[in-house]
Each structure stands twice: as C-alpha cells, then as structure tokens.
N, C-alpha and C positions, 0 to 999 in steps of 0.2 A: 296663737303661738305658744301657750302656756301649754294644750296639751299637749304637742311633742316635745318638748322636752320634758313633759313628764313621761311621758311613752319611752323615751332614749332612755332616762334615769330609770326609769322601772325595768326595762330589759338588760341594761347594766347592772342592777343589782339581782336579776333573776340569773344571769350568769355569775356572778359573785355568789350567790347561796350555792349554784351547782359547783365550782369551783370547792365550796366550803364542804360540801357531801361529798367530793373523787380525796381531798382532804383526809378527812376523818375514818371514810372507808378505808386508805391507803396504812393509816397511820399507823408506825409500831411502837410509840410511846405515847404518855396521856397527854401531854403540852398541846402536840398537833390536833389528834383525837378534840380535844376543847375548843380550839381554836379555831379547830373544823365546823364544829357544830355550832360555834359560837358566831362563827361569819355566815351558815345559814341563817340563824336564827336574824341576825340582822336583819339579812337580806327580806327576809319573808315578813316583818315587822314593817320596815320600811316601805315594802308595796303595800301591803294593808293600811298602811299610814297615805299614799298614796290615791289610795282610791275612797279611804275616807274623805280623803281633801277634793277630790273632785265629786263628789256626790252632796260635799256642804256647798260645789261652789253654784252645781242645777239648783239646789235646792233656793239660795240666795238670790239666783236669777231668775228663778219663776217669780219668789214672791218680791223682788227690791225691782 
C-alpha cells in the first residue's frame, strides 16, 4: 500500500514542478520567475527523495 501512495505523491508533485516551469516561463516579474523555479525545484528534490526511499526500502528487504 505504501507504494501508491508514493506513486500518487510522486505524480502530484511532478505536476506541481510542471505547474512551477508554465510559472516561471509565464512570469513578468522576479517574485513569480523564483517561485517558479523554486516550486520546480521542490518538486524534482522530493521525487528523488522518493525513489531514494524506495530503493533503501528493497534494499532492507532483501537483506532484514
């Protein structure tokens, strides 16, 4: 059950980073422009954080 909802969470924040690039691309001041890139940047941290977390939890179950 854990990994969908990491699958949900993970495709929610991959729409959230793309959200955060129509953003940044759109923007005509810097606030947006940052906040654009800043809510990418989340987004793509937090799936990488994500698939860290699932490749410590095979790794755990092979050897525990």
């Amino acid at each position: 059950m854990q990994a969908v909802s990491d699958l949900v969470i993970g495709v929610l924040m991959a729409i959230f980073g793309m959200v955060g690039l129509v953003l940044a691309s759109g923007a005509t001041d810097e606030q947006i422009y940052v906040f654009g890139l800043s809510l990418f940047a989340y987004g793509f941290l937090f799936i990488l954080h994500l698939i860290r977390r699932h490749f410590n939890r095979a790794e755990a179950a092979r050897h525990g």
